[in-house]
N, CA, C and O atoms as CSV, one atom per row, in Angstrom:
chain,resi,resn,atom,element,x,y,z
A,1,UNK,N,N,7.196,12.292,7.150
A,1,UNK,CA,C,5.878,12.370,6.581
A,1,UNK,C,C,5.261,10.978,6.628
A,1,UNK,O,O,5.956,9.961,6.647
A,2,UNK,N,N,4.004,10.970,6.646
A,2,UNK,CA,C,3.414,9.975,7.102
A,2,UNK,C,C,2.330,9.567,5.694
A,2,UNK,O,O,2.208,10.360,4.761
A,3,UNK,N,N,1.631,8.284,5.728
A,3,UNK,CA,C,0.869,8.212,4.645
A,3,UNK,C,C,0.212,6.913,4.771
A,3,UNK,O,O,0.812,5.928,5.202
A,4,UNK,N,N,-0.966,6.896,4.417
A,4,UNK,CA,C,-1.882,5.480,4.598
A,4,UNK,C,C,-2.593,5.298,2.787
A,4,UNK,O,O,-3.193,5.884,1.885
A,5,UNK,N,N,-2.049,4.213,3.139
A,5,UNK,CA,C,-2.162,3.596,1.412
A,5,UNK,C,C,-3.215,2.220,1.291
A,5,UNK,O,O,-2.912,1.133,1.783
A,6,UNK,N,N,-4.277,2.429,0.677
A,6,UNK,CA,C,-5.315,1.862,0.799
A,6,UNK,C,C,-5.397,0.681,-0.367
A,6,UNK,O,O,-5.890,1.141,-1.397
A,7,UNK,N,N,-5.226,0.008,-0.416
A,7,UNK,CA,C,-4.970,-1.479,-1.582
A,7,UNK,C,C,-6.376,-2.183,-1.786
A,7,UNK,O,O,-7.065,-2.514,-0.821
A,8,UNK,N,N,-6.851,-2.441,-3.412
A,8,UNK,CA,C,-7.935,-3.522,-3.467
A,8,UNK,C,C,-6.903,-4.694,-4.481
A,8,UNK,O,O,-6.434,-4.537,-5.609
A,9,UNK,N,N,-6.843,-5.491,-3.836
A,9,UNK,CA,C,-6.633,-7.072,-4.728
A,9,UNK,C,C,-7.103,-7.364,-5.704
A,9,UNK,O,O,-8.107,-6.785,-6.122
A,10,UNK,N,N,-6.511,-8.352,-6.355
A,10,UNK,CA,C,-7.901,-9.279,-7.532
A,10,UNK,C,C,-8.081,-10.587,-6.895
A,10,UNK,O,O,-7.163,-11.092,-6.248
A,11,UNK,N,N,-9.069,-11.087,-7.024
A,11,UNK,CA,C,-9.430,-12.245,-6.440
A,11,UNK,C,C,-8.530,-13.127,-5.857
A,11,UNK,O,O,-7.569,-13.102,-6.626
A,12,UNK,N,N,-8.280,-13.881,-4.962
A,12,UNK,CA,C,-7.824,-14.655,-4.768
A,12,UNK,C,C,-5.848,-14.307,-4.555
A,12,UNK,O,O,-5.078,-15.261,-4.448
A,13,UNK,N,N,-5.438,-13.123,-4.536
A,13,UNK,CA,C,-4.670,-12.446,-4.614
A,13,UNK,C,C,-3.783,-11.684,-3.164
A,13,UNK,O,O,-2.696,-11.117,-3.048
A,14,UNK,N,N,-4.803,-12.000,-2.296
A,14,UNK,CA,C,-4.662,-10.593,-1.584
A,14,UNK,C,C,-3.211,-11.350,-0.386
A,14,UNK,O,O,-2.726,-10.543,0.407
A,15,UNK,N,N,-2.788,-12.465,-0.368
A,15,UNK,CA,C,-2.517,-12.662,0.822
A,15,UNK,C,C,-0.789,-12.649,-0.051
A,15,UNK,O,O,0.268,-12.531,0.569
A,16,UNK,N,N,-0.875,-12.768,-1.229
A,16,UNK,CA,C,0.223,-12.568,-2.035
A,16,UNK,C,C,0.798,-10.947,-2.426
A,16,UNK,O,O,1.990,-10.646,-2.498
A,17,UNK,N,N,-0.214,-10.128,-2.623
A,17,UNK,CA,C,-0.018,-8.741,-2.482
A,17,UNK,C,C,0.384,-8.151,-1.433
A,17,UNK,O,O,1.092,-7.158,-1.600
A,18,UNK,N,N,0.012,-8.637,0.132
A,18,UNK,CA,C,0.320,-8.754,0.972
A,18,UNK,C,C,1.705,-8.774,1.497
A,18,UNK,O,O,2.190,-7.825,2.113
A,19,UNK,N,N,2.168,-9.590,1.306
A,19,UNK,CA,C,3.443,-10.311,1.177
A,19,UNK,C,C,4.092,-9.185,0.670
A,19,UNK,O,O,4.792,-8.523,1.437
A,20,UNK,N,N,3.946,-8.792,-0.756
A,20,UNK,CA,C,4.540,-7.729,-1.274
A,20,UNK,C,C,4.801,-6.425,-0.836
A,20,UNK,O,O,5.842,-5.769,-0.842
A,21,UNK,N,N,3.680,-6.169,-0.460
A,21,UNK,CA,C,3.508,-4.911,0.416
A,21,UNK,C,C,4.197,-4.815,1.531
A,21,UNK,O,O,3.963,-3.743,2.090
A,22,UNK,N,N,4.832,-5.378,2.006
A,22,UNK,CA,C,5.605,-5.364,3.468
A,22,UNK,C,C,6.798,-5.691,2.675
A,22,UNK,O,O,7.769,-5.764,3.428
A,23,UNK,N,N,7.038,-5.870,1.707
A,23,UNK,CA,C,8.952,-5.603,1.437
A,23,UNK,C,C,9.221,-4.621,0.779
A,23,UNK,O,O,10.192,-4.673,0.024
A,24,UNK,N,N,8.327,-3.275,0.891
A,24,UNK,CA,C,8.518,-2.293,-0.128
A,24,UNK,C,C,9.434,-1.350,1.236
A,24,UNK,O,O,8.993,-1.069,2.351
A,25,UNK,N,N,10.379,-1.126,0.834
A,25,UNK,CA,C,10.955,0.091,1.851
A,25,UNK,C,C,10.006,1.349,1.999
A,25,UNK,O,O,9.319,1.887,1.131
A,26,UNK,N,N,10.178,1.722,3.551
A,26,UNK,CA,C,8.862,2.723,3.607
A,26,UNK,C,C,7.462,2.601,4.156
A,26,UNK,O,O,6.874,3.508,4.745
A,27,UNK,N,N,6.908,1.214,3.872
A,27,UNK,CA,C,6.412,0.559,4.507
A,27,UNK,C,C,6.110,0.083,5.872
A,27,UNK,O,O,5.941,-1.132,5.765
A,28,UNK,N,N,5.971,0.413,7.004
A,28,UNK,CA,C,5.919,0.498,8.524
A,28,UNK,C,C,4.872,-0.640,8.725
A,28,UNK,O,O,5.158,-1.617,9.417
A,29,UNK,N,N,3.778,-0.522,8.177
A,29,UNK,CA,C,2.779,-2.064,8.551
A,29,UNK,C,C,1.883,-1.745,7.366
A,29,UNK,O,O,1.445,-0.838,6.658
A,30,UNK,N,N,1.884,-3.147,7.606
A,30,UNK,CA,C,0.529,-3.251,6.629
A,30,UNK,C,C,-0.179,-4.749,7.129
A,30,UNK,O,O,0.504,-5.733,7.411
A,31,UNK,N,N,-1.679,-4.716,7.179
A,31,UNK,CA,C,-2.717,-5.707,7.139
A,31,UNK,C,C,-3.960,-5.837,6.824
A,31,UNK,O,O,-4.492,-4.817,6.385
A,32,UNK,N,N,-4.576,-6.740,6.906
A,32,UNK,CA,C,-5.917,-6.922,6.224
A,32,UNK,C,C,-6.678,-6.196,6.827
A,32,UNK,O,O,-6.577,-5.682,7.942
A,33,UNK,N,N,-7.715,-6.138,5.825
A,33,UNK,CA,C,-9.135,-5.972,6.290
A,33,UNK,C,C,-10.075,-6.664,5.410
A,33,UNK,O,O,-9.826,-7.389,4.447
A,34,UNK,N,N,-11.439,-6.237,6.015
A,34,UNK,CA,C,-12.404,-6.661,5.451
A,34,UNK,C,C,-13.445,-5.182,5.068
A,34,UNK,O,O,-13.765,-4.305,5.871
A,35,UNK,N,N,-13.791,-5.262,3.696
A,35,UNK,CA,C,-14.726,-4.167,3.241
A,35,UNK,C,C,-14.552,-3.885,2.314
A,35,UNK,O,O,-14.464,-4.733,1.426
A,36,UNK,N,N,-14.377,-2.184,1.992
A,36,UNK,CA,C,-14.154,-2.090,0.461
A,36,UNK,C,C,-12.759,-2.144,0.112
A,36,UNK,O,O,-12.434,-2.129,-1.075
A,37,UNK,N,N,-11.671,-2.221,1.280
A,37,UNK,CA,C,-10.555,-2.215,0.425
A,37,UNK,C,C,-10.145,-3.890,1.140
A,37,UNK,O,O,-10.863,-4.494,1.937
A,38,UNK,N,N,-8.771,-4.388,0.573
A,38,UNK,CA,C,-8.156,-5.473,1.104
A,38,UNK,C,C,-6.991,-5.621,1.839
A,38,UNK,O,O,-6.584,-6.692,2.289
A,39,UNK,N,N,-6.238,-4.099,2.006
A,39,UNK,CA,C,-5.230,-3.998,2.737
A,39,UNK,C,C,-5.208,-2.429,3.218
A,39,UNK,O,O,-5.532,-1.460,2.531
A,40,UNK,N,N,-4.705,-2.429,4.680
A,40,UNK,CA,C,-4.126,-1.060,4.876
A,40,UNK,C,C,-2.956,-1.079,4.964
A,40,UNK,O,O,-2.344,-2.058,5.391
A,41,UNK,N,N,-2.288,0.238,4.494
A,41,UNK,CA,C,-0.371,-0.045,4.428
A,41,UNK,C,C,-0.004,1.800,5.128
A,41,UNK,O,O,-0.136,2.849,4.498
A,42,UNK,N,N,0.443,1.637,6.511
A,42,UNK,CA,C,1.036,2.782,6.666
A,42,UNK,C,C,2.682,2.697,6.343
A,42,UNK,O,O,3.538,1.835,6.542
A,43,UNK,N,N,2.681,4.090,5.718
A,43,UNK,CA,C,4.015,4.561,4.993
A,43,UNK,C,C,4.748,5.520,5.936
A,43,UNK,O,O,4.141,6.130,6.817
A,44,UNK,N,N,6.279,5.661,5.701
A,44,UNK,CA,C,6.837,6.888,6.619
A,44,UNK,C,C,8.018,6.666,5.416
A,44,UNK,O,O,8.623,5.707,4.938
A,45,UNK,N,N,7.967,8.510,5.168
A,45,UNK,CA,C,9.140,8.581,4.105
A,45,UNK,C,C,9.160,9.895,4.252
A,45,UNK,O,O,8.235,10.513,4.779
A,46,UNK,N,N,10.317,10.482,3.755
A,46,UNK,CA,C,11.167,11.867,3.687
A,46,UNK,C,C,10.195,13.218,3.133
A,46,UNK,O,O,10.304,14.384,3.512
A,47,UNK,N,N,9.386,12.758,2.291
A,47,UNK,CA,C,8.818,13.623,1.529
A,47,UNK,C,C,7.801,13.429,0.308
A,47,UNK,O,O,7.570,12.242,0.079
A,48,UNK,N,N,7.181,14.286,-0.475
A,48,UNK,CA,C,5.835,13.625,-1.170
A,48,UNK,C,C,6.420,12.952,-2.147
A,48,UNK,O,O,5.846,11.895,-2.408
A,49,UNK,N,N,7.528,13.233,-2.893
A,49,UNK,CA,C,7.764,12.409,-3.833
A,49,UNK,C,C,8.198,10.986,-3.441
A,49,UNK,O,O,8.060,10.019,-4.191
A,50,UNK,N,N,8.753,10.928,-2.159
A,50,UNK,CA,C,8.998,9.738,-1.955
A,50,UNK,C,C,8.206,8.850,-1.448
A,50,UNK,O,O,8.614,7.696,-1.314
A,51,UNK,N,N,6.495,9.333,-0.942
A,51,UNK,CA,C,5.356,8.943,-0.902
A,51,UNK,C,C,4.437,8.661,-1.629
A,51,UNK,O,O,3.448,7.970,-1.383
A,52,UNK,N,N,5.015,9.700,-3.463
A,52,UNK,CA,C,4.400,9.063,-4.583
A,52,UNK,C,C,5.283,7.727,-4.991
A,52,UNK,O,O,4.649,6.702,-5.244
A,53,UNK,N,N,6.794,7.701,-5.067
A,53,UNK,CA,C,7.322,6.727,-5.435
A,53,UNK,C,C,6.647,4.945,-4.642
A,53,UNK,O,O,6.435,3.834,-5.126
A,54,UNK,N,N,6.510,5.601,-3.130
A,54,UNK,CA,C,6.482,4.288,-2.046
A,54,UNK,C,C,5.102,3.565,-2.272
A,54,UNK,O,O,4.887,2.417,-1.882
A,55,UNK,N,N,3.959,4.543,-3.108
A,55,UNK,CA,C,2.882,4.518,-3.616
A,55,UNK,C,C,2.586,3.464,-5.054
A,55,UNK,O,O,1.915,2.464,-5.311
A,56,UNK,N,N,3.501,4.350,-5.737
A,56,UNK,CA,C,3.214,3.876,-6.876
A,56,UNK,C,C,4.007,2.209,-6.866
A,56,UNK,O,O,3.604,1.207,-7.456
A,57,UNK,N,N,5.112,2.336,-6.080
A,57,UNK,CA,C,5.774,1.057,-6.331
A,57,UNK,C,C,4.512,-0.590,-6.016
A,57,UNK,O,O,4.435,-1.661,-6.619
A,58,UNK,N,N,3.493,0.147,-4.436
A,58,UNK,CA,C,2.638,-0.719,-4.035
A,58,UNK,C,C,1.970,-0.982,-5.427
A,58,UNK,O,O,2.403,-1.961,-6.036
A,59,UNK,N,N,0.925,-0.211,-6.048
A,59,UNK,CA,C,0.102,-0.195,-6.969
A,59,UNK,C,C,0.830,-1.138,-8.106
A,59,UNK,O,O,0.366,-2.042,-8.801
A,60,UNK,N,N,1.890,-0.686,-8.040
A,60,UNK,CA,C,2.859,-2.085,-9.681
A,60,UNK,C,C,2.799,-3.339,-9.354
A,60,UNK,O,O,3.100,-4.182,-10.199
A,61,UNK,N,N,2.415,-3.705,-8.112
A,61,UNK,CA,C,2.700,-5.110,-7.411
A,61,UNK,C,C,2.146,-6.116,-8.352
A,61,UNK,O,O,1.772,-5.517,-9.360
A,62,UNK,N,N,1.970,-7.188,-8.432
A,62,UNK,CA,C,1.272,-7.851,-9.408
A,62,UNK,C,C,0.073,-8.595,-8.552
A,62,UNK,O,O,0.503,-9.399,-7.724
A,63,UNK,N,N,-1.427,-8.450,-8.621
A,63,UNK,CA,C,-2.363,-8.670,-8.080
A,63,UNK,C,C,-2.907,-7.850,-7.685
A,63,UNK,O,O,-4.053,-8.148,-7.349
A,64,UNK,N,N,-2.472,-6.295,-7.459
A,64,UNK,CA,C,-3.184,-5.172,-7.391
A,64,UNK,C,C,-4.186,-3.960,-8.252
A,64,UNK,O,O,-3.770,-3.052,-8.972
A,65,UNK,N,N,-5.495,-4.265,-7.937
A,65,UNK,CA,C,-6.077,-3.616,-8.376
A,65,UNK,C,C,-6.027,-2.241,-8.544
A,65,UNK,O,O,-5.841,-1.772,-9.667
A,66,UNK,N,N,-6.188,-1.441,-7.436
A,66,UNK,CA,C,-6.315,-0.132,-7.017
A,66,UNK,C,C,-5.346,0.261,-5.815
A,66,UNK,O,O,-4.867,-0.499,-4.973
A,67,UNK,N,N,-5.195,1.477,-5.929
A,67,UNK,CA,C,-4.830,2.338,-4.759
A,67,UNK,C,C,-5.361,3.386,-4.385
A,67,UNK,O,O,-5.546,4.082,-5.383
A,68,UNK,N,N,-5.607,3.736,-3.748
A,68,UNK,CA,C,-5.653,5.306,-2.909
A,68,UNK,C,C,-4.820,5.914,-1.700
A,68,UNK,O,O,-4.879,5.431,-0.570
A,69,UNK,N,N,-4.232,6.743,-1.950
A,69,UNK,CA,C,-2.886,6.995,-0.937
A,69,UNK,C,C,-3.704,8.385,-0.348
A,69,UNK,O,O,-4.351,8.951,-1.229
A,70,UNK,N,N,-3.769,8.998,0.967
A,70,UNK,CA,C,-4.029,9.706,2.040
A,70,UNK,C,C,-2.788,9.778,2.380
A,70,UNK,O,O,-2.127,8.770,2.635
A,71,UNK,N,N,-2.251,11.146,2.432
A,71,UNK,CA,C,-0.946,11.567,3.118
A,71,UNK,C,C,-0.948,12.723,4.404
A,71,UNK,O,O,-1.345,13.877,4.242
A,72,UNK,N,N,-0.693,12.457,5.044
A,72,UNK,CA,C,-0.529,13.206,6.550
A,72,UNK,C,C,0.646,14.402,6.235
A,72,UNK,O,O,1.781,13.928,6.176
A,73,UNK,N,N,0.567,15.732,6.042
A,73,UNK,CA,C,0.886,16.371,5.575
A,73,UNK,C,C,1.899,17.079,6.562
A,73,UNK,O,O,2.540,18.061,6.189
């Protein structure tokens, strides 16, 4: 299962959230952008719970604002 996980930072934050986001197991890539969000993070994991877990773990990061997770079903 597949999943794109959409990250907003807090100021000055993002290249440290960043960082974070790529040592979460599950995690396949992640990089910047520019717009309304500050990172894209594609996910690959077994199943939805393990796409809410791979989710929620991003969102706990410290410097993260928001998430929105899109899962490829």
């Amino acid at each position: 299962m597949q999943a794109c996980v959409l990250v907003r930072a807090l100021p000055g934050k993002v290249l440290k959230v960043l960082e974070g986001v790529r040592a979460v197991k599950g995690v396949v890539r992640a990089f910047l952008v520019y717009g309304r969000y500050d990172i894209v993070v594609f996910v690959e994991a077994a199943d939805y719970d393990s796409v809410k877990r791979i989710s929620g773990e991003i969102n706990a990061l410290k410097g993260v604002k928001s998430t929105e997770t899109a899962i490829e079903g």
